[in-house]
C-alpha positions in Angstrom: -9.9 -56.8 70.0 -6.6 -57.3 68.1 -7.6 -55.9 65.2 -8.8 -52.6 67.1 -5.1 -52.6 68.6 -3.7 -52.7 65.3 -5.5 -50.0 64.4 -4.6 -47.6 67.1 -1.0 -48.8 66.2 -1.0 -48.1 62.6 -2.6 -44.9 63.5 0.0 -43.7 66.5 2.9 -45.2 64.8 3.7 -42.5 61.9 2.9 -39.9 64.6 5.6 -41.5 67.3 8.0 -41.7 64.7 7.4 -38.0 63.8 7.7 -36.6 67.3 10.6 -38.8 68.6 12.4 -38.4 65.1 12.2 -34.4 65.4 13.5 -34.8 69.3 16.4 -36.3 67.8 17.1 -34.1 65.4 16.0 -31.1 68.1 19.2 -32.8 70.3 21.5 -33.1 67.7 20.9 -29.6 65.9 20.7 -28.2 69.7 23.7 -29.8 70.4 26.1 -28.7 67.6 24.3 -25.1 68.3 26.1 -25.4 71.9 29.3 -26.4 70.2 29.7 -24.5 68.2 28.6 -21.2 70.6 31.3 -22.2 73.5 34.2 -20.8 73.3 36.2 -24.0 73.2 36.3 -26.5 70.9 34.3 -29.4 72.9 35.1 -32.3 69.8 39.0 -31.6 68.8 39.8 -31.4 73.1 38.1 -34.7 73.7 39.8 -36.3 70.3 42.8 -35.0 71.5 41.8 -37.1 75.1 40.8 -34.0 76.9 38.2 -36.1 79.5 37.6 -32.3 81.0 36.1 -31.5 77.5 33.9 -34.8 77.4 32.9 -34.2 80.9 31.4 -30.6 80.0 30.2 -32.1 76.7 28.1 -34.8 78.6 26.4 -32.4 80.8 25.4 -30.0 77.8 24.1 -32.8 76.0 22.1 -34.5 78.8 20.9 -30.9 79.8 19.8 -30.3 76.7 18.0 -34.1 76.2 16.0 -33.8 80.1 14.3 -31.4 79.0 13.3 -32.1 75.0 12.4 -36.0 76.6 9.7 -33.6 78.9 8.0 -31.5 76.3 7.9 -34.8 73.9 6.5 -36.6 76.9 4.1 -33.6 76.8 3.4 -31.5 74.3 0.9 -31.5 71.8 2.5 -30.0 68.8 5.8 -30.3 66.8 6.1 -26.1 67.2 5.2 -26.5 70.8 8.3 -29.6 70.9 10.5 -26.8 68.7 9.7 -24.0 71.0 10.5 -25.6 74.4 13.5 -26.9 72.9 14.9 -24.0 71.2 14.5 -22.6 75.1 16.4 -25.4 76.6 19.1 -24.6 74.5 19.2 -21.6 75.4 19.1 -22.0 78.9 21.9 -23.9 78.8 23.9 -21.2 77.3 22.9 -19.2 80.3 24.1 -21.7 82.6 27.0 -22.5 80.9 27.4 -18.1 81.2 26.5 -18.3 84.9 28.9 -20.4 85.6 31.9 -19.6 83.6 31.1 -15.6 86.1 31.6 -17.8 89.3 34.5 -20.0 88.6 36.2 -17.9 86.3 37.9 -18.7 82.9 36.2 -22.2 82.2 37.2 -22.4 78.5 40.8 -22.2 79.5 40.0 -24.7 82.4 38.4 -26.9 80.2 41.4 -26.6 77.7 43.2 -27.2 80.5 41.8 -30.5 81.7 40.6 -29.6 85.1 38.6 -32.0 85.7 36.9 -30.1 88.7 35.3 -27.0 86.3 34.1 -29.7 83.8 32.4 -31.5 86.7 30.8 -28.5 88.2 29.5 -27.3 84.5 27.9 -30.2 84.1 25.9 -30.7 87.2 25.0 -27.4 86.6 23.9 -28.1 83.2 22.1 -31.4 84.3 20.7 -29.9 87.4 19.2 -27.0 84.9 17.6 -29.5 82.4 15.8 -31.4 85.2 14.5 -28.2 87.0 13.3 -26.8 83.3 12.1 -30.0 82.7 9.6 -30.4 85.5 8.6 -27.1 84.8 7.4 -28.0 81.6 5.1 -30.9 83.0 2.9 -27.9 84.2 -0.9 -28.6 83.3 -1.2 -25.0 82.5 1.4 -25.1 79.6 -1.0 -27.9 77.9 -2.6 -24.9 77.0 -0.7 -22.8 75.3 
């Protein structure tokens, strides 16, 4: 018995560490994508103890990780994980776009400190990665 769970250990393990190492890396290279696309600059603000900037920062990161956690939760292939990922990014960019047309000028509110932007950008960002996110649990993307 033990030395069948052992087995399907040593044989899941490198696999595990493959998928959940190229999430990581998937967040992080997403991430400084994001960064480096908005119009501010996220990193110097919140160095500079701009908690607007961190707050906006949070919610692209978390929006951005909802939705890679789902398609490592279910995909089947690293380029199926890439793929999914590469679109979560970019629909972050498009809510980050929506946004900034409703409320007008968030870079300079975000340079600004408001505090109420930042806060509405990132429940829109987090509320985006969830709704992607269970939209990638559908069976019928298993599939393609």
């Amino acid at each position: 018995m033990i030395l069948g769970e052992l087995s399907a250990f040593d044989a899941a393990f490198p696999r595990f560490l493959m998928s959940t190492g190229m999430a990581g890396v998937m967040l992080l290279i997403a991430s400084t994508v994001y960064v480096l696309l908005t119009p501010w600059k996220e990193l110097a603000l919140v160095k500079d103890g701009n908690a607007s900037a961190g707050v906006a920062l949070a919610g692209a990161i978390g929006g951005l990780a909802i939705p890679i956690a789902s398609t490592l939760a279910s995909s089947v292939s690293l380029p199926e994980l890439v793929l999914w990922g590469a679109i979560a990014l970019l629909m972050q960019l498009i809510t980050y776009r929506i946004v900034d047309l409703i409320l007008r000028g968030i870079p300079r509110r975000i340079s600004n400190d408001e505090m109420g932007a930042a806060v509405v950008l990132a429940a829109a960002k987090l509320g985006t990665g969830l709704i992607f996110a269970a939209g990638l649990w559908d069976p019928v993307l298993q599939r393609i």
